[in-house]
N, C-alpha and C positions, 0 to 999 in steps of 0.2 A: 148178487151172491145167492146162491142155493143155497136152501133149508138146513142141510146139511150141514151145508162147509159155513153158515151163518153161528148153529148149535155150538160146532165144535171152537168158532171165534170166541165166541162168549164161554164157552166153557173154559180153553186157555185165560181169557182175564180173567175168570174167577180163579182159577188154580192159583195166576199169579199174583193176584191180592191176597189169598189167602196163604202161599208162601213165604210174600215180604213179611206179612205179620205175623208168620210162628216162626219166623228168624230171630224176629225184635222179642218174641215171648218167650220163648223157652232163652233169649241169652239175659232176659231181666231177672225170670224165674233163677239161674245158677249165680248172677251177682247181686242178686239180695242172700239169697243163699250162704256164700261163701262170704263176700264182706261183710255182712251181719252178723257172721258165726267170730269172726277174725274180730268184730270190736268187742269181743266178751258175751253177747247174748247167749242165752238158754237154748238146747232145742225146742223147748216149748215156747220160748220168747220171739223165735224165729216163725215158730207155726204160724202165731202168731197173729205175726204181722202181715199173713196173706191171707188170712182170717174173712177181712171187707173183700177184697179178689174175690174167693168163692161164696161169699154170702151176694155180694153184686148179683155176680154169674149167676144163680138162682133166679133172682129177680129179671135181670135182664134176657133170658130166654126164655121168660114167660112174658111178659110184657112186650119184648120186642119181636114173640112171632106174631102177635098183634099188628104192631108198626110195619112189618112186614108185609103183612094181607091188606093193610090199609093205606099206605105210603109208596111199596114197592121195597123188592128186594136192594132194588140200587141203591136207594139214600140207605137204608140200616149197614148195606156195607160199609159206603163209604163213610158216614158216620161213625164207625169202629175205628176204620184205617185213621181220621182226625182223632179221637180219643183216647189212641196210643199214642200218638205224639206227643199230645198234652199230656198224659200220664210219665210218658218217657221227659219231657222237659221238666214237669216239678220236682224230678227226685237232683236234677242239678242244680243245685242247691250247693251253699256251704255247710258244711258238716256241723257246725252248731243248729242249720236247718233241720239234719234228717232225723228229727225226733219219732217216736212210735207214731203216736197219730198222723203227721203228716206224710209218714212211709205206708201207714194203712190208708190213710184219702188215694196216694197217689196209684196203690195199690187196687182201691176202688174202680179208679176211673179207670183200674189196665183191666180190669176183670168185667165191667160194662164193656168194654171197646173189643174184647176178643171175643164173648158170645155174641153180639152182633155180629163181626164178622164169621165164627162158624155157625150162626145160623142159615145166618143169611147164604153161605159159598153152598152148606147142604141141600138147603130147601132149594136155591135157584137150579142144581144140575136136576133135578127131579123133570122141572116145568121145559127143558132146553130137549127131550125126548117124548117119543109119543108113548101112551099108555102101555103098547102092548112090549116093547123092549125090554122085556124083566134082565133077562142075561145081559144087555148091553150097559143098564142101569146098575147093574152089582157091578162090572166091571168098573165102570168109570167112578163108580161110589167109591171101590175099593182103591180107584190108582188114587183119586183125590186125598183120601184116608193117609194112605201108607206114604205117599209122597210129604203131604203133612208133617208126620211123625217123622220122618227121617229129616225134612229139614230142620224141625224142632231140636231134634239129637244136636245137629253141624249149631243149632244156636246155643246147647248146651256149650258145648268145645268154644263156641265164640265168645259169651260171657266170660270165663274161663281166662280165655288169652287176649280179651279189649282189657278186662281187669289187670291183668299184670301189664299190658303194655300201656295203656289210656291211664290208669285209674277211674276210681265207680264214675267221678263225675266226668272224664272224659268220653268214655262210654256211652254215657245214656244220651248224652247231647252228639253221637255220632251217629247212634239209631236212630234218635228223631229226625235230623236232617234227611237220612236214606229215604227212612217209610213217609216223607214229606213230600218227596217227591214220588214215590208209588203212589201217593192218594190225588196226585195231580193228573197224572195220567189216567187213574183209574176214573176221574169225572169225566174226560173224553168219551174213554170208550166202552165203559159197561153199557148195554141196552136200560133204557130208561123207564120202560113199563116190566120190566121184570119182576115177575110174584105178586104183581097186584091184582089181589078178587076182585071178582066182578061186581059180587055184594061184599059191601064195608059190614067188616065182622061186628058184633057189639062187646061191650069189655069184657060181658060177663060170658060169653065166647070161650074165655081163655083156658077153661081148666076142660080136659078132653074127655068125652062122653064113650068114646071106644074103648073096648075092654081090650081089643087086641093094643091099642096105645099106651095105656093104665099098665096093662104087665111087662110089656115092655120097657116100659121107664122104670120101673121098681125092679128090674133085673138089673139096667142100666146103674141104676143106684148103686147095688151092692157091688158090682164089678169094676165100679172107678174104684168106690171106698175101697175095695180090695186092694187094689194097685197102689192107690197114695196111703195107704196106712202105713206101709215101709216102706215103699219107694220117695218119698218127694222128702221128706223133712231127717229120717232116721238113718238110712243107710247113706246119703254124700255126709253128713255127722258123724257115724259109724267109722265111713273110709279116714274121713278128717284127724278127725279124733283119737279115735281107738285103733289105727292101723297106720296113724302117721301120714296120709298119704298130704301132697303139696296140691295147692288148689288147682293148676293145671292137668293133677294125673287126675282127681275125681271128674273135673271137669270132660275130661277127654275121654273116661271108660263109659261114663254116663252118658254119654254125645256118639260113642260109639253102641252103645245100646239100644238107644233109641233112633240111630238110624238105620239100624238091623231090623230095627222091632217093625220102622214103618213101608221097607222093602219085604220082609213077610206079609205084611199087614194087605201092600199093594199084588200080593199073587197071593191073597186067602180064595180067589172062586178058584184055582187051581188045585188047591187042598180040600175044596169041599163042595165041590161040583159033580154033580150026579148025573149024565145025560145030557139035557136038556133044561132041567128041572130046574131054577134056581132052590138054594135048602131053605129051610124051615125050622118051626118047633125042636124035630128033633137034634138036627145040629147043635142048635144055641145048648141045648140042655148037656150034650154030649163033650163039646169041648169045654165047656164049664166047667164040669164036672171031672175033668181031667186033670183043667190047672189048680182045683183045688185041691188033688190026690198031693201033686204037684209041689203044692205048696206048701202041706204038710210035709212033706218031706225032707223040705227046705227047714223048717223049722226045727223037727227033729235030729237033723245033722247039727244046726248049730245048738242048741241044749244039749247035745250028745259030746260038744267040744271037740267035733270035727275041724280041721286047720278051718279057720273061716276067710281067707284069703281063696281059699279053691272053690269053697260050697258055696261065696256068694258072686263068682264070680262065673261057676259054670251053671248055677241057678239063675243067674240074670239072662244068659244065653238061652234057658230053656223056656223059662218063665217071659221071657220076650217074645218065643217065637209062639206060643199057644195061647197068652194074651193077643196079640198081634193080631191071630184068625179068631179068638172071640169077637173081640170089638168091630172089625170088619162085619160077621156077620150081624152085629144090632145093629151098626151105620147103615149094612143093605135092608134090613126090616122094616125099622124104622122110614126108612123115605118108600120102600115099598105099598106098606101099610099106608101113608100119609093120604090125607084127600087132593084129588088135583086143583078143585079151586079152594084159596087159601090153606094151600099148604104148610106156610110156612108157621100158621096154627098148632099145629101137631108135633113138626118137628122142634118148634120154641118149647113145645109143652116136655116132648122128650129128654131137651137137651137140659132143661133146667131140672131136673130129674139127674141126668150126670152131672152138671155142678154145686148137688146138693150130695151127691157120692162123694165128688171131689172136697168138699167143705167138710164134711166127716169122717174120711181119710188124712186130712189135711191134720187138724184138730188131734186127732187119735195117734198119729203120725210122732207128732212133738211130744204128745203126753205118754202115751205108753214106753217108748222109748225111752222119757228120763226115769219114769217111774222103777220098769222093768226089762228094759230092752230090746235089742232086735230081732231076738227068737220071738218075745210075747208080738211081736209086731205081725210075725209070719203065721203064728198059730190064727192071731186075728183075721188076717188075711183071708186062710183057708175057711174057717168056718163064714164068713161072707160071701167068700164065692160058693160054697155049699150052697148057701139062701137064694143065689142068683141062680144057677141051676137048677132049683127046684121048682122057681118062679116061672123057669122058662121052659121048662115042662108044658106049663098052662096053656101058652100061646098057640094058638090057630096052627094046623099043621105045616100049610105052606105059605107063604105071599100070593098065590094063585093061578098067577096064569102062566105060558110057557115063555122060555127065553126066547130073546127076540135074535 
């Protein structure tokens, strides 16, 4: 097989490991969500309990771009794909089992199990191209990305309706079985030296010495937090709750958003392609700085007691599609930026930077909301992505060399 058509083999297994498993994520993410909310928990009871998830996540994108550079991208895969399963089998349990701690353990192990796998699916497409391909690498960065996110969405919608058809424990033992068999196939046929340096990193390796890396991540940071501050815990409670809505319709506008969000997300170098040029500095800072105009405004409509059935519903349509080309553009930087031997160094060090966004969105998400609600949630929003934008001012002006 040629070079080529070898690249692009392994890139479809990655796509499809990393598809089965934000099917099985984003459908546990809405029936902890929903069943949770349904046996009396708090919104902040619920934050909660995904609390280890994003504290994990943290840890395990730093630690495991290590494992990465020194193991191989294959096992940290496939190691993810087996740690959702187990994640997904201990929450089928009897319901006198699903106490806090043991929905945060099993929680943990979902939140170790999926930074592995997106480190591992982003740092491998980097090494499966040669250096000078910039345009072909934001491309396939971006289909990887947006493809992602829209299956996440259809796992949102799935959650949702295995819930009402399976019940929780039906469900989660119907995921583990699927993604049981994707991590059998996936021992087959990912290539087996995949992202392994040449030189074995040392531990203390881990925390990243590049400045263009260091602002990057701290943009990264404030741009998840942005998003899950009202998105993940406030507004499906919002819809719940306060609009009546049935766990199917939250399920299904939410499942429809994010696979809006990650079909823009997968045509952002359409939107921000200049030439040849892959973008830069300036980009990041400009579309930033947009969804934060954005999202103030989002917030002032509802303080202002705008119908909130309209504002948060054609606020999610906009707010999707300008997040969408944010995030795309730090997913092409980021692996841009990265170094070619142990890479997946850098992008561990980045990603664990967005699952520490995510854990302080997540957190602020439950609590602002019970506190003050889903306007304070959107004001938060905005003034975070201000922060992220200003951050990404700093960065280097371009990724450097021409599309390939």
């Amino acid at each position: 097989m040629s070079g080529g058509r070898a690249s692009l083999g392994q890139y479809l297994v990655i796509t499809g490991n990393y598809w089965a498993f934000t099917l099985t994520d984003g459908a546990l993410r809405m029936l902890v969500v929903l069943h949770f909310h349904q046996l009396g928990y708090s919104p902040l009871q619920v934050a909660m309990l995904f609390l280890f998830y994003e504290v994990f996540g943290v840890v395990t994108n730093l630690v495991g771009g290590w494992l990465g550079a020194r193991l191989g991208l294959n096992r940290t895969m496939n190691l993810g794909l087996l740690l959702q399963v187990g994640a997904l089998a201990m929450l089928a349990v009897p319901a006198a089992m699903l106490t806090v701690p043991w929905v945060m353990a099993a929680q943990a192990l979902s939140g170790i199990a999926k930074d592995l796998n997106k480190m591992s699916a982003k740092a491998g497409v980097k090494l499966l191209l040669p250096p000078g391909e910039q345009g072909r690498l934001y491309r396939w960065v971006a289909a990887l990305t947006g493809s992602k996110n829209a299956l996440k969405g259809i796992g949102f919608f799935l959650g949702g309706l295995l819930l009402s058809l399976l019940g929780f424990d039906g469900a989660v033992l119907a995921m583990a079985a699927a993604l049981g068999l994707v991590w059998l196939a996936s021992l087959g046929l990912l290539r087996r030296d995949l992202g392994r340096s040449s030189a074995k990193p040392k531990f203390t390796e881990l925390l990243s010495k590049s400045p263009a890396i260091n602002r990057l991540s701290a943009a990264r940071l404030f741009l998840f937090a942005a998003r899950d501050v009202w998105f993940v815990v406030a507004l499906p409670v919002y819809f719940s709750a306060s609009l009546g809505w049935s766990h199917a319709e939250v399920g299904s506008v939410l499942a429809l958003w994010i696979i809006g969000y990650g079909a823009v997300q997968a045509m952002a170098p359409t939107f921000t392609g200049r030439g040849r040029q892959p973008p830069g500095a300036g980009a990041a800072f400009g579309w930033a700085l947009g969804l934060a105009t954005l999202t103030a405004g989002l917030a002032w409509a509802l303080s202002a007691a705008w119908p909130p059935e309209a504002v948060l519903i054609g606020g999610l349509l906009a707010f999707g599609a300008a997040f969408a080309v944010n995030s795309a553009l730090h997913s092409y930087l980021i692996v841009s930026h990265a170094r070619e031997d142990g890479v997946s160094l850098d992008v561990g060090f980045y990603y664990m930077a967005n699952a520490g966004g995510r854990l302080l969105g997540t957190v602020l998400s439950g609590w602002v909301f019970q506190v003050a609600g889903l306007a304070a949630c959107l004001w938060i929003s905005a003034g975070l992505l201000a922060v992220s934008a200003l951050v990404a001012l700093s960065l280097p002006g371009s990724a450097a060399r021409p599309a390939g």
